[in-house]
mmCIF file of the N, C-alpha and C atoms, coordinates in Angstrom:
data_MODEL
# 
_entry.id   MODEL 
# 
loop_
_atom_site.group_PDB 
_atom_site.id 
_atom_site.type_symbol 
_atom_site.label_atom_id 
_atom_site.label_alt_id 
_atom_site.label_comp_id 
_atom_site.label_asym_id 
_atom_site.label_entity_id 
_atom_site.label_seq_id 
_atom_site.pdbx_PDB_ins_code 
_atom_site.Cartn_x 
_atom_site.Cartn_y 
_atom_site.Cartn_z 
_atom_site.occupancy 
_atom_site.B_iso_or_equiv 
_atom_site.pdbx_formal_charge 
_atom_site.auth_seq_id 
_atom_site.auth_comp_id 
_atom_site.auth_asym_id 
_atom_site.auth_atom_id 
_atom_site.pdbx_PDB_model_num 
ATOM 1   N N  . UNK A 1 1  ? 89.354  205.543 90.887  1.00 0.00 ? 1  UNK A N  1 
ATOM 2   C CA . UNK A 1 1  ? 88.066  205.778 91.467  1.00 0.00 ? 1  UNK A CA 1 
ATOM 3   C C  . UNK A 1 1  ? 87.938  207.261 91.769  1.00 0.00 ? 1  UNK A C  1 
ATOM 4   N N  . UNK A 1 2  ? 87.335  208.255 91.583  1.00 0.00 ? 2  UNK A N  1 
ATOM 5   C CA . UNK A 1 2  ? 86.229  209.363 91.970  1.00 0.00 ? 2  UNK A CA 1 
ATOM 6   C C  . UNK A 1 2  ? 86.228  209.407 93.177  1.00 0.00 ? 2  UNK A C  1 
ATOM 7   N N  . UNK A 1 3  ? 86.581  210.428 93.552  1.00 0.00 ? 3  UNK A N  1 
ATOM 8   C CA . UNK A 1 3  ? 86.467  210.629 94.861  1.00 0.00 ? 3  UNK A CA 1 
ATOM 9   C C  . UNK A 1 3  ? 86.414  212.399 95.472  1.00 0.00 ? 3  UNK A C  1 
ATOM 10  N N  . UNK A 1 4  ? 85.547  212.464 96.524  1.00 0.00 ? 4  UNK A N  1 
ATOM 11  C CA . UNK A 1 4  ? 84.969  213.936 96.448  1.00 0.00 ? 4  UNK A CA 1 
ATOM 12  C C  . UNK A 1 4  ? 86.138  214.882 96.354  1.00 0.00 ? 4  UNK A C  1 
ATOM 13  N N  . UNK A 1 5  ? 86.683  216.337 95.899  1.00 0.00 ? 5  UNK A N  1 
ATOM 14  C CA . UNK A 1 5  ? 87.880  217.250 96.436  1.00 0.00 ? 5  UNK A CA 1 
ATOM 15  C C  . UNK A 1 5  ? 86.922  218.136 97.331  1.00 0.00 ? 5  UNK A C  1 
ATOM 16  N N  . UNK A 1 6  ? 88.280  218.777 98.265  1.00 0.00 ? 6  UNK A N  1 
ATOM 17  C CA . UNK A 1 6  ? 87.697  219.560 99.419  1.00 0.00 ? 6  UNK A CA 1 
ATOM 18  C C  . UNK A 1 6  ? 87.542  221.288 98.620  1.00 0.00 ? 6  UNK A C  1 
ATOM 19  N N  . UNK A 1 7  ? 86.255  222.052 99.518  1.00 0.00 ? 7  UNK A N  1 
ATOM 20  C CA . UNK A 1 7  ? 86.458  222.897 98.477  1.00 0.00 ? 7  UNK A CA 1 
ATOM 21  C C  . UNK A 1 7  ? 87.127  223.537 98.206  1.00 0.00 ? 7  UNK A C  1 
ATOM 22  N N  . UNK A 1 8  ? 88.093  224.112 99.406  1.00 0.00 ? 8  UNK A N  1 
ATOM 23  C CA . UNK A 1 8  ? 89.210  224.585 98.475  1.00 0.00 ? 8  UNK A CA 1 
ATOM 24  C C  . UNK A 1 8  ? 90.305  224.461 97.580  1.00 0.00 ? 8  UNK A C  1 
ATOM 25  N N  . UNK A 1 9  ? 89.903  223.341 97.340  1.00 0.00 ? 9  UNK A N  1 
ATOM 26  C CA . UNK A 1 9  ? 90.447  222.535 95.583  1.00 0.00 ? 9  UNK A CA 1 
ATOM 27  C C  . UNK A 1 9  ? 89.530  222.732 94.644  1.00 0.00 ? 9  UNK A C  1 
ATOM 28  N N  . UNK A 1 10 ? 88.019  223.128 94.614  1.00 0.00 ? 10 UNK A N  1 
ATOM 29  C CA . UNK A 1 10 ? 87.125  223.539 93.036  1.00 0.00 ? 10 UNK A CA 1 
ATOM 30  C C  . UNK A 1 10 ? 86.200  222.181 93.828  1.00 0.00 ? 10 UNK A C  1 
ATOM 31  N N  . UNK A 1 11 ? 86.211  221.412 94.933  1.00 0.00 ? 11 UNK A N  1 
ATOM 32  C CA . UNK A 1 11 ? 85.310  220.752 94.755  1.00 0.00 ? 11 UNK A CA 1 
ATOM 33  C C  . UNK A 1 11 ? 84.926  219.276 93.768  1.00 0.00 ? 11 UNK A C  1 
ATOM 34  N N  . UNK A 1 12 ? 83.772  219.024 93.857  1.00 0.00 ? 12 UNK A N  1 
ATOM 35  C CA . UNK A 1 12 ? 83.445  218.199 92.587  1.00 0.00 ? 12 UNK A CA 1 
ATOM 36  C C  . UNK A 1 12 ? 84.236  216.512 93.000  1.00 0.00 ? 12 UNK A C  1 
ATOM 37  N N  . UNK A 1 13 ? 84.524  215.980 91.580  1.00 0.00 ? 13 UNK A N  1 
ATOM 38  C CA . UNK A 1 13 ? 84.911  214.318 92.583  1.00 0.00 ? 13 UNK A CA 1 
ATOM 39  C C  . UNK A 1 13 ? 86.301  214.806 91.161  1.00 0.00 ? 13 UNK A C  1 
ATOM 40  N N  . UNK A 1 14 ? 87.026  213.742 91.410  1.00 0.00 ? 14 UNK A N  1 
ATOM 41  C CA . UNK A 1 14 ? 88.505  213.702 90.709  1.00 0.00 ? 14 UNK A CA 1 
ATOM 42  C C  . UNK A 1 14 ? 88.838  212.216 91.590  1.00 0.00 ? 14 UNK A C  1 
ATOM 43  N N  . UNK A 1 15 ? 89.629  211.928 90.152  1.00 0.00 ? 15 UNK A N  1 
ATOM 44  C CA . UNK A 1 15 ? 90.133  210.564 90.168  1.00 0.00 ? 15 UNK A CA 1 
ATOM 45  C C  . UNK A 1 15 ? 90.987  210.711 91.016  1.00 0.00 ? 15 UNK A C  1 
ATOM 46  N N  . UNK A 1 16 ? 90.803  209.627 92.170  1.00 0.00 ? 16 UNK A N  1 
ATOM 47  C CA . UNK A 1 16 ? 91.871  209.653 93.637  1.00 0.00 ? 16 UNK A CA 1 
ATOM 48  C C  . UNK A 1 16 ? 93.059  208.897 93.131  1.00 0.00 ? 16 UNK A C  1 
ATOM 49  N N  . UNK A 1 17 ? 94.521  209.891 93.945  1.00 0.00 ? 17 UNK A N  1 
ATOM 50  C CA . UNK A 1 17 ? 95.994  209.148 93.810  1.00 0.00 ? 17 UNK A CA 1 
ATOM 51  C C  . UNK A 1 17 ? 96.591  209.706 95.137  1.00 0.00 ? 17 UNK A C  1 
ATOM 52  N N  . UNK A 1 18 ? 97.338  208.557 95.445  1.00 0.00 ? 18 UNK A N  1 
ATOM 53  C CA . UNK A 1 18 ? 97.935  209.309 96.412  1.00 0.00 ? 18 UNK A CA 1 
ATOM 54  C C  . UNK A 1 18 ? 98.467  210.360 96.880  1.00 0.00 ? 18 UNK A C  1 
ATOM 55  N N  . UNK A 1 19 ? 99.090  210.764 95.623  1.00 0.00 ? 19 UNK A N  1 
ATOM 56  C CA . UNK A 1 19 ? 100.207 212.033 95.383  1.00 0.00 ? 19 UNK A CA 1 
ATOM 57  C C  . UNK A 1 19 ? 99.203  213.029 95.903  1.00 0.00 ? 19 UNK A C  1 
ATOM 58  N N  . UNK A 1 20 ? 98.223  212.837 96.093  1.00 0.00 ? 20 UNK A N  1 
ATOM 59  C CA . UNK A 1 20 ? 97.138  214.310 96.000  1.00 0.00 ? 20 UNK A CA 1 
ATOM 60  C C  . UNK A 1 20 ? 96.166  214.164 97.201  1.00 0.00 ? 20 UNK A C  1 
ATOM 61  N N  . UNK A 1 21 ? 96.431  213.414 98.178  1.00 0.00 ? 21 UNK A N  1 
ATOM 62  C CA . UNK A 1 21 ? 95.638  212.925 99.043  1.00 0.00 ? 21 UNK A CA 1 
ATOM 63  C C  . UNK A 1 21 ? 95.122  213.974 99.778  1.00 0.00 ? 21 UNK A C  1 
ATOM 64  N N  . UNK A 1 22 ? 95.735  214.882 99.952  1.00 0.00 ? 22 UNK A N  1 
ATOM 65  C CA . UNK A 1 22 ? 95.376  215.745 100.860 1.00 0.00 ? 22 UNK A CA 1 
ATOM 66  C C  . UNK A 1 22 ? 94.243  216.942 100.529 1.00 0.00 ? 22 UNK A C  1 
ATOM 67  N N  . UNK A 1 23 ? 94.156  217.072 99.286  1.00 0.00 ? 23 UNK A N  1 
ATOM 68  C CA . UNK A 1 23 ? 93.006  217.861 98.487  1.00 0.00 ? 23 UNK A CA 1 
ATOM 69  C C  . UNK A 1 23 ? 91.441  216.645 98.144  1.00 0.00 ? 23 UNK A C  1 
ATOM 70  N N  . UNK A 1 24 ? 91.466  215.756 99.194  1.00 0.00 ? 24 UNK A N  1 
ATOM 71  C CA . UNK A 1 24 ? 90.258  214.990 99.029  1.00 0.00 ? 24 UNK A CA 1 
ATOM 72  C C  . UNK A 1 24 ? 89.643  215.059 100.579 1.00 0.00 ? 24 UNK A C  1 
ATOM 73  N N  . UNK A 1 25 ? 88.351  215.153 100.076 1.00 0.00 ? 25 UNK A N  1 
ATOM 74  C CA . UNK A 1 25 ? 87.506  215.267 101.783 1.00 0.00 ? 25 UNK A CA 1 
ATOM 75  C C  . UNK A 1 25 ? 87.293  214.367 102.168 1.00 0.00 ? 25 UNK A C  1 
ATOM 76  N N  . UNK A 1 26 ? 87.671  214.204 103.499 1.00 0.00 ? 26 UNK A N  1 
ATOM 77  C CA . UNK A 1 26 ? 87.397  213.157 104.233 1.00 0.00 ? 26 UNK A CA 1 
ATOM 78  C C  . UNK A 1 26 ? 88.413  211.858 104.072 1.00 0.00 ? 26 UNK A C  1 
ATOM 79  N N  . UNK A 1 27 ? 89.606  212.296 103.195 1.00 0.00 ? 27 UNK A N  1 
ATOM 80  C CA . UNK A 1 27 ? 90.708  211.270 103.918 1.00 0.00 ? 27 UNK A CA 1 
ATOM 81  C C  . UNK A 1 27 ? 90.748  210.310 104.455 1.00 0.00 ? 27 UNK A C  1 
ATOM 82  N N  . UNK A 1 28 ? 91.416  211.036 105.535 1.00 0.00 ? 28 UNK A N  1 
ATOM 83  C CA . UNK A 1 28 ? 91.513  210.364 106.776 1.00 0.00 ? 28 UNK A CA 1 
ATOM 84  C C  . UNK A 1 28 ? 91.015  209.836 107.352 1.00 0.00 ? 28 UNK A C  1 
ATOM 85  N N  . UNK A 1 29 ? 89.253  209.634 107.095 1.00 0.00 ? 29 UNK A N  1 
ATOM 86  C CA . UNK A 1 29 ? 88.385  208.627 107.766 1.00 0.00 ? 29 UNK A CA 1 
ATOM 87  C C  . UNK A 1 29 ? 88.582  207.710 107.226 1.00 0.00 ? 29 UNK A C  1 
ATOM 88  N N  . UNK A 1 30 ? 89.471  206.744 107.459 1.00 0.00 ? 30 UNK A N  1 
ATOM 89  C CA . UNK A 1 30 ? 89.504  205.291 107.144 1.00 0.00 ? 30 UNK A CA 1 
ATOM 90  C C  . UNK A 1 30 ? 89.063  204.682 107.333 1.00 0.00 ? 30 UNK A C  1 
ATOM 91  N N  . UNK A 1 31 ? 87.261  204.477 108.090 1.00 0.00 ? 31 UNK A N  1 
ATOM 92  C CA . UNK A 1 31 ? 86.167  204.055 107.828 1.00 0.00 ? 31 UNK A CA 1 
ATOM 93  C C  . UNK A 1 31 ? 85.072  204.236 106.687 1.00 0.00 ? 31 UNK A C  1 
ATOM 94  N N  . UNK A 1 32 ? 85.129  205.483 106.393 1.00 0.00 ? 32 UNK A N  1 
ATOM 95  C CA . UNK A 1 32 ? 84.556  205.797 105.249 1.00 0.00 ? 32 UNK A CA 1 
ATOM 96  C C  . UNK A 1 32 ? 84.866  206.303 103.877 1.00 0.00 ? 32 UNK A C  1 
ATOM 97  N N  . UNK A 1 33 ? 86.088  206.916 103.864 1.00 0.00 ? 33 UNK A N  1 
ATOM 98  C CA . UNK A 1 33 ? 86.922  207.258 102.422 1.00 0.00 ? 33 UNK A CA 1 
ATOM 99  C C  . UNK A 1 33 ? 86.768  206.146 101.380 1.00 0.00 ? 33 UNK A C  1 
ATOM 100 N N  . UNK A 1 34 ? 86.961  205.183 101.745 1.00 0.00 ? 34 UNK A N  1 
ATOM 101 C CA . UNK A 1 34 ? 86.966  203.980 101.111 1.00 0.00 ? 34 UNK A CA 1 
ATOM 102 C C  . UNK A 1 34 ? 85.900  203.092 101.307 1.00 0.00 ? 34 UNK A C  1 
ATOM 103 N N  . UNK A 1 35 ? 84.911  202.457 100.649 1.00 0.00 ? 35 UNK A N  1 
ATOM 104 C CA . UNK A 1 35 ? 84.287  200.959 100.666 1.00 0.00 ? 35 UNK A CA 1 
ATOM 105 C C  . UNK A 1 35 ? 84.757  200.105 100.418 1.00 0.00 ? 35 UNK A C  1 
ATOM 106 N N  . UNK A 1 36 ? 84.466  198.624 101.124 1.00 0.00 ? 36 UNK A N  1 
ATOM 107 C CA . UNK A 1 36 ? 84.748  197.629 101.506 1.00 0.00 ? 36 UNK A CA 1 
ATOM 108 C C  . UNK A 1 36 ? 85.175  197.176 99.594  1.00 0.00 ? 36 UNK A C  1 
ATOM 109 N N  . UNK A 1 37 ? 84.301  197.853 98.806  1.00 0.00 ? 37 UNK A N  1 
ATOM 110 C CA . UNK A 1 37 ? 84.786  197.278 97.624  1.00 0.00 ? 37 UNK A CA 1 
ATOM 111 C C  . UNK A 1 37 ? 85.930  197.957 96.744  1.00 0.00 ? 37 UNK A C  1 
ATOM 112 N N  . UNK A 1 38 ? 86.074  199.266 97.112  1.00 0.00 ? 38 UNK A N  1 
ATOM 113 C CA . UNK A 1 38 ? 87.143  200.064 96.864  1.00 0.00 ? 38 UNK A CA 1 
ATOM 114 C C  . UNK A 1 38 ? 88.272  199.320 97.172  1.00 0.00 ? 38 UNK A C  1 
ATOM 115 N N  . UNK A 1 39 ? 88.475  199.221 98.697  1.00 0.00 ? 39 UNK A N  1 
ATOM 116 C CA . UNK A 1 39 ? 89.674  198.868 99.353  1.00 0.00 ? 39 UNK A CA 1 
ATOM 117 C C  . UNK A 1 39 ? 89.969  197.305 98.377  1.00 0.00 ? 39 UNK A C  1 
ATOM 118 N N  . UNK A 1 40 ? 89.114  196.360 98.216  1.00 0.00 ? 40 UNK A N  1 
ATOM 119 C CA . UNK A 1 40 ? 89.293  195.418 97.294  1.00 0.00 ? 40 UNK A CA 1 
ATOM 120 C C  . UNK A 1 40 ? 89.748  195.657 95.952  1.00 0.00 ? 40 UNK A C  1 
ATOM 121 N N  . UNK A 1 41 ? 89.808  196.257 95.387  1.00 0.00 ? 41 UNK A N  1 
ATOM 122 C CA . UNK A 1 41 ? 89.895  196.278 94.372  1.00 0.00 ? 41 UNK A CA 1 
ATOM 123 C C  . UNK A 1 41 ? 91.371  197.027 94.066  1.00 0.00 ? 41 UNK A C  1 
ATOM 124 N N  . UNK A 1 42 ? 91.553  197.602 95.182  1.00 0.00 ? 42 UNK A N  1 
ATOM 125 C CA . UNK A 1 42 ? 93.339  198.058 95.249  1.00 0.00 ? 42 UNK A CA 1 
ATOM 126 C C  . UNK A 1 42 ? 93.596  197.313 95.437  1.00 0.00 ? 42 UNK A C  1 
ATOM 127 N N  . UNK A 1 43 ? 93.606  196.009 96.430  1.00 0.00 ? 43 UNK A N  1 
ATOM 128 C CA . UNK A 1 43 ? 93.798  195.028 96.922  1.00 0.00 ? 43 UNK A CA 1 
ATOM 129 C C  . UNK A 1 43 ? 94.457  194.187 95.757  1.00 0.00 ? 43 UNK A C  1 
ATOM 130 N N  . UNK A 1 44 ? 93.273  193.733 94.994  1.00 0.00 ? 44 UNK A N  1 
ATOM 131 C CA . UNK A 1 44 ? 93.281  193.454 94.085  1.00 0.00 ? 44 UNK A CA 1 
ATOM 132 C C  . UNK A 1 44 ? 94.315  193.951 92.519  1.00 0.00 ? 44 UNK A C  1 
ATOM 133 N N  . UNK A 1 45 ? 94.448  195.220 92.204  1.00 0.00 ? 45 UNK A N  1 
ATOM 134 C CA . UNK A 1 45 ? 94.971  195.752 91.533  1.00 0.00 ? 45 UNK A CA 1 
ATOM 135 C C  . UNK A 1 45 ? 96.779  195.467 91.840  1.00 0.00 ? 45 UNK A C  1 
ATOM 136 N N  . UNK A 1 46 ? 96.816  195.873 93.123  1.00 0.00 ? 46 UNK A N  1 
ATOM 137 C CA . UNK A 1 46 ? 98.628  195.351 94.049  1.00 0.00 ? 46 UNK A CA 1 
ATOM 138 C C  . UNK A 1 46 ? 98.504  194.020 93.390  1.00 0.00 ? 46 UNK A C  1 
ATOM 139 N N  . UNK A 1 47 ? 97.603  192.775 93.872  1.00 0.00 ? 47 UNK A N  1 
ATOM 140 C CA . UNK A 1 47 ? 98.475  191.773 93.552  1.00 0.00 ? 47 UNK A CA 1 
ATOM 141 C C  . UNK A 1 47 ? 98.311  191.074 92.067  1.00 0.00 ? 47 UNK A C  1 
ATOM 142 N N  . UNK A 1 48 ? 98.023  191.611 91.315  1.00 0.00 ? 48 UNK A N  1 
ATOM 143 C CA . UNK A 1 48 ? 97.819  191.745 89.902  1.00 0.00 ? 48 UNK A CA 1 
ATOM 144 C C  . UNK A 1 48 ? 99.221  192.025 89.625  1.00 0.00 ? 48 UNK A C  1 
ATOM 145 N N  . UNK A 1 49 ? 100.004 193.141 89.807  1.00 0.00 ? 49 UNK A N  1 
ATOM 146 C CA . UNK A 1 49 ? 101.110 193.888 89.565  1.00 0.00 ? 49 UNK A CA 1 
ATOM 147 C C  . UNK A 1 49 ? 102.257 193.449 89.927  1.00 0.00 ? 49 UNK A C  1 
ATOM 148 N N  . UNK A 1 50 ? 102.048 191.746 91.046  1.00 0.00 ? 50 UNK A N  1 
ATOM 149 C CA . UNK A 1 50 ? 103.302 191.486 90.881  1.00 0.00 ? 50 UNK A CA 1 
ATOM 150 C C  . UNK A 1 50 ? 104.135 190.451 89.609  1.00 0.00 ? 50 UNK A C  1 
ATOM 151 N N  . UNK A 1 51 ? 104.619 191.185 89.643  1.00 0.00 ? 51 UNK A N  1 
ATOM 152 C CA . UNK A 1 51 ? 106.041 190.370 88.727  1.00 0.00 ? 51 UNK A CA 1 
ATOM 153 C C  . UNK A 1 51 ? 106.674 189.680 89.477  1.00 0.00 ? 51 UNK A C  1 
ATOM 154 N N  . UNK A 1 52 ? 107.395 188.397 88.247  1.00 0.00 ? 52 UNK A N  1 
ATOM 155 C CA . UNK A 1 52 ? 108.019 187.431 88.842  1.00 0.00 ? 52 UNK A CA 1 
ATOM 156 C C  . UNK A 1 52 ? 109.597 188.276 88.617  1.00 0.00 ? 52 UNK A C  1 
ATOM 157 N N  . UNK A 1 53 ? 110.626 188.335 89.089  1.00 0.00 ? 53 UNK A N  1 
ATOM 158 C CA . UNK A 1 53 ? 111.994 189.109 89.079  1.00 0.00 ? 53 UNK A CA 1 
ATOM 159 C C  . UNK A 1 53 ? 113.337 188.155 88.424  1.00 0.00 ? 53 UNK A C  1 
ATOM 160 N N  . UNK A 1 54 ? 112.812 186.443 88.410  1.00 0.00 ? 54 UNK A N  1 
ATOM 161 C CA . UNK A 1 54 ? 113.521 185.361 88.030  1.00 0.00 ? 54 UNK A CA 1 
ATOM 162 C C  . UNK A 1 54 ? 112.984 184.152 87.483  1.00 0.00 ? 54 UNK A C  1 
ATOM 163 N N  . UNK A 1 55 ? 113.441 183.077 87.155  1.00 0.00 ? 55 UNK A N  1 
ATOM 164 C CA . UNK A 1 55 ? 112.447 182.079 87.056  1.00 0.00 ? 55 UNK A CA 1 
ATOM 165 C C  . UNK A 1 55 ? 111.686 181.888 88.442  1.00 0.00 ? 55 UNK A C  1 
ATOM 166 N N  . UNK A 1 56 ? 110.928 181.369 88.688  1.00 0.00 ? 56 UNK A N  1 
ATOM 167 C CA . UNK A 1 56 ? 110.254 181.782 89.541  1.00 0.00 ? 56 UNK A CA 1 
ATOM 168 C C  . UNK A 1 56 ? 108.769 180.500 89.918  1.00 0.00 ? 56 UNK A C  1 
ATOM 169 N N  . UNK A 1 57 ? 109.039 179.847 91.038  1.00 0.00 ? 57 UNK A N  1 
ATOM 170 C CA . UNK A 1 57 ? 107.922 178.380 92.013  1.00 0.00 ? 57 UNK A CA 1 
ATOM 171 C C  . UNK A 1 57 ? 106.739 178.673 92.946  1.00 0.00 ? 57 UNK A C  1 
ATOM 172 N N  . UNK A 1 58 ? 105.767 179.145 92.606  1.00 0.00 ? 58 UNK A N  1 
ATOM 173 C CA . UNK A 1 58 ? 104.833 179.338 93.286  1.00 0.00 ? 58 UNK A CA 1 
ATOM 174 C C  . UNK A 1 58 ? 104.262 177.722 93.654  1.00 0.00 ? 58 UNK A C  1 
ATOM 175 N N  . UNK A 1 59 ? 103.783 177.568 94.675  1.00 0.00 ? 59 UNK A N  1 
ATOM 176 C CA . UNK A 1 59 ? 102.777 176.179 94.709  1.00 0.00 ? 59 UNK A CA 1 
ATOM 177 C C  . UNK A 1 59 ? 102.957 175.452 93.943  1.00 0.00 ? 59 UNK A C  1 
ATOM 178 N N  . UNK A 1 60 ? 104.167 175.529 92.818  1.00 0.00 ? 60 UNK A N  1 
ATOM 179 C CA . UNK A 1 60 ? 104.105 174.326 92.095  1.00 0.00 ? 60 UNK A CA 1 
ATOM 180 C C  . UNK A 1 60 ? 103.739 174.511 90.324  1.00 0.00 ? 60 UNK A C  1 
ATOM 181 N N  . UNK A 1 61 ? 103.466 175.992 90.494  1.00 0.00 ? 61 UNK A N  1 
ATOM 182 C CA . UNK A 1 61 ? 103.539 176.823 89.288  1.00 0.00 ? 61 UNK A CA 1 
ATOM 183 C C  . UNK A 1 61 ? 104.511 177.711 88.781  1.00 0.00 ? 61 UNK A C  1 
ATOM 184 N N  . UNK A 1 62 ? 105.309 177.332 87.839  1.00 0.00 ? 62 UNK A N  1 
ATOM 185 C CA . UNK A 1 62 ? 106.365 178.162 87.219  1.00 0.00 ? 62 UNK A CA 1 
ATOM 186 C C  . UNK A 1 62 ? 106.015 179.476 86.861  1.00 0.00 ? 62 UNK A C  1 
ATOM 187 N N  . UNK A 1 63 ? 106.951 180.657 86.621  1.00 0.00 ? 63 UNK A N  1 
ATOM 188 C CA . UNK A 1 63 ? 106.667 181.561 86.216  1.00 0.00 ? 63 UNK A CA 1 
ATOM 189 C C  . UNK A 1 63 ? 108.330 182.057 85.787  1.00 0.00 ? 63 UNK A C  1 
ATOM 190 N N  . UNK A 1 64 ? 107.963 182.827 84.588  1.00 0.00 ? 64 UNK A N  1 
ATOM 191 C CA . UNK A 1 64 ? 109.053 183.412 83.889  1.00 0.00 ? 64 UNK A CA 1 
ATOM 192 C C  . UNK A 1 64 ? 109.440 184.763 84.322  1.00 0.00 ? 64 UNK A C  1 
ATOM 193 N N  . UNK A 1 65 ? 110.442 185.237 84.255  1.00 0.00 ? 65 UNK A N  1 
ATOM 194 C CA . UNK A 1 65 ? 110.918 186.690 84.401  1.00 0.00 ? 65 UNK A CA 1 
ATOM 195 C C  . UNK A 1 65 ? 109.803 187.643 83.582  1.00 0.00 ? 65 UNK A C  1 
ATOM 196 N N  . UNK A 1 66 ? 109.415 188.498 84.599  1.00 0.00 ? 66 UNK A N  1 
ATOM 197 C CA . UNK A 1 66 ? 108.710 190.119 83.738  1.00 0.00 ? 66 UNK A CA 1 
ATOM 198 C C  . UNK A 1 66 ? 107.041 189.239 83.697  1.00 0.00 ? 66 UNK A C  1 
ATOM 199 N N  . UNK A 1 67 ? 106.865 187.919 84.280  1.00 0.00 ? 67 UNK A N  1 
ATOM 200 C CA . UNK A 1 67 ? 105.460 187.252 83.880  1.00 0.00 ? 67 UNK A CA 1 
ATOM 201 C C  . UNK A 1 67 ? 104.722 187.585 85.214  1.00 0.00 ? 67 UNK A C  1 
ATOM 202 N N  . UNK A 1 68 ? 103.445 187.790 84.899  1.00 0.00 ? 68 UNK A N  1 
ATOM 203 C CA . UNK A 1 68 ? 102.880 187.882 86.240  1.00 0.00 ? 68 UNK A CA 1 
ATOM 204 C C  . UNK A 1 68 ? 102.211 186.936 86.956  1.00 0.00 ? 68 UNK A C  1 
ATOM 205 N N  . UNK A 1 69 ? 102.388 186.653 88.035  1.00 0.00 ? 69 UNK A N  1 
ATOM 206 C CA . UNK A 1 69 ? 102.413 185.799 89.110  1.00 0.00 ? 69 UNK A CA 1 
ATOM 207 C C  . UNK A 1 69 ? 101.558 185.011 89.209  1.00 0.00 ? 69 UNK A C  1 
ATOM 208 N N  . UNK A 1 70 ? 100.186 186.149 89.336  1.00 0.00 ? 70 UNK A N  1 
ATOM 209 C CA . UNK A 1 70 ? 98.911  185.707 89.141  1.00 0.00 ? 70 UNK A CA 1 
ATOM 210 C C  . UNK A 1 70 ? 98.764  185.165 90.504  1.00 0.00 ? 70 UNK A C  1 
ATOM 211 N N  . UNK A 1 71 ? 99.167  186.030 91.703  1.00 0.00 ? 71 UNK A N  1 
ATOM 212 C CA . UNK A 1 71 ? 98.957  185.351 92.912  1.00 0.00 ? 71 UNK A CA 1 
ATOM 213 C C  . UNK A 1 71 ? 97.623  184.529 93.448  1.00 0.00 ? 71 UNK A C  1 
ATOM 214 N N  . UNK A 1 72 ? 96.608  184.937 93.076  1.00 0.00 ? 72 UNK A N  1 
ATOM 215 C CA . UNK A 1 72 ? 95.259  184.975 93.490  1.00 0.00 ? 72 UNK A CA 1 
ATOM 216 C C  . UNK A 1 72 ? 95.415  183.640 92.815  1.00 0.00 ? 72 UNK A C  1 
ATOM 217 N N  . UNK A 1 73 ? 95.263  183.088 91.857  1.00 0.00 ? 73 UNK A N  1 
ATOM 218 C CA . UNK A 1 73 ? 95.347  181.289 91.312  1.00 0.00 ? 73 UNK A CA 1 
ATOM 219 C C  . UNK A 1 73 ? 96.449  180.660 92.161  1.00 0.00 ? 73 UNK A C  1 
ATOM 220 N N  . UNK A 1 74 ? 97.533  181.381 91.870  1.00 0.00 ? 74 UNK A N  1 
ATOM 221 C CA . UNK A 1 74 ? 98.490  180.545 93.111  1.00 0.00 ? 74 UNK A CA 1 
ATOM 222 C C  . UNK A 1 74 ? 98.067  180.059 94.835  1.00 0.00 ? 74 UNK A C  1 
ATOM 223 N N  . UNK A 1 75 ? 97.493  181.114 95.050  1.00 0.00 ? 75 UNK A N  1 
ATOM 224 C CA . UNK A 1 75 ? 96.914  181.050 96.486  1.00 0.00 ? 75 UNK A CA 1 
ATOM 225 C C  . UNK A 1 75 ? 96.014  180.289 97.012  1.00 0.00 ? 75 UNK A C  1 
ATOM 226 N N  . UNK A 1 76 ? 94.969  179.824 95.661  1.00 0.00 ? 76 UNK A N  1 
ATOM 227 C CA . UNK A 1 76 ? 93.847  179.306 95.683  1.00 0.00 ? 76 UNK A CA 1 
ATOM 228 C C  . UNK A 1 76 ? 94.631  177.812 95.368  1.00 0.00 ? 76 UNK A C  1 
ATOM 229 N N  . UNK A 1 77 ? 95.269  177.652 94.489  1.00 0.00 ? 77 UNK A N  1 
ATOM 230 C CA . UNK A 1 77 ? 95.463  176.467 94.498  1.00 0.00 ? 77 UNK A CA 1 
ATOM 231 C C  . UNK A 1 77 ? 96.532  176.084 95.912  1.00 0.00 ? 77 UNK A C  1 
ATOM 232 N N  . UNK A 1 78 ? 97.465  176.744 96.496  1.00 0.00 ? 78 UNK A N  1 
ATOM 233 C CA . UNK A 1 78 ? 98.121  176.143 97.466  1.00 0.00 ? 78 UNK A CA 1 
ATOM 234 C C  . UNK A 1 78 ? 97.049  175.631 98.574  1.00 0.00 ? 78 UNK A C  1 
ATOM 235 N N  . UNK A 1 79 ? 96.019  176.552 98.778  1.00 0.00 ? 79 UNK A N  1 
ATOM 236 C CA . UNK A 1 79 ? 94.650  176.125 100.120 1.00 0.00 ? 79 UNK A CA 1 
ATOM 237 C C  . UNK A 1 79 ? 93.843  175.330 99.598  1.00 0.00 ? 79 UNK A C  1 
ATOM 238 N N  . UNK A 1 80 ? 94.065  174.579 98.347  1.00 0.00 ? 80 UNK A N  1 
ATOM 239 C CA . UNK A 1 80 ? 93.122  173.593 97.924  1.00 0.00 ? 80 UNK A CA 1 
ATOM 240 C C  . UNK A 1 80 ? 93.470  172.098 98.083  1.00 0.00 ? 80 UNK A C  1 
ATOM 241 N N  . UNK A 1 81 ? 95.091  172.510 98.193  1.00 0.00 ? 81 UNK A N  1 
ATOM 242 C CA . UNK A 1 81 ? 95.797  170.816 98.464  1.00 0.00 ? 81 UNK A CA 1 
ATOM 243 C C  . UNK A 1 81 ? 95.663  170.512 99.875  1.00 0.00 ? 81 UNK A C  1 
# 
């Protein structure tokens, strides 16, 4: 995501990473740096990324080594039983 730099970085928006946090304006307002759909979508992106490390029992769903988890179906189905 785009996000503004301060000007004494050139300004303008640049794709936000952590490594670089500190050359973005407004940071630290952790009310506003981020929208409610931003913060989702990291949210989102983390639990996308997990890997299973073994065979591996979610709710009742197998998963293979290096497979991804797919927490968000797992989750949904454990609060559905």
């Amino acid at each position: 995501m785009r996000k503004p730099l301060k000007d004494e970085f050139g300004g303008g928006l640049k794709e936000f990473n952590y490594e670089d946090r500190d050359c973005f304006a407004g940071v630290y307002d952790r009310q506003r740096f981020l929208n409610s759909q931003e913060r989702a979508l990291i949210v989102l992106s983390s639990l996308k990324s997990i890997r299973a490390v073994g065979d591996e029992e979610v709710c009742g769903v197998r998963f293979r080594v290096g497979e991804s988890i797919g927490i968000l179906v797992a989750c949904l189905r454990c609060n559905s039983v």
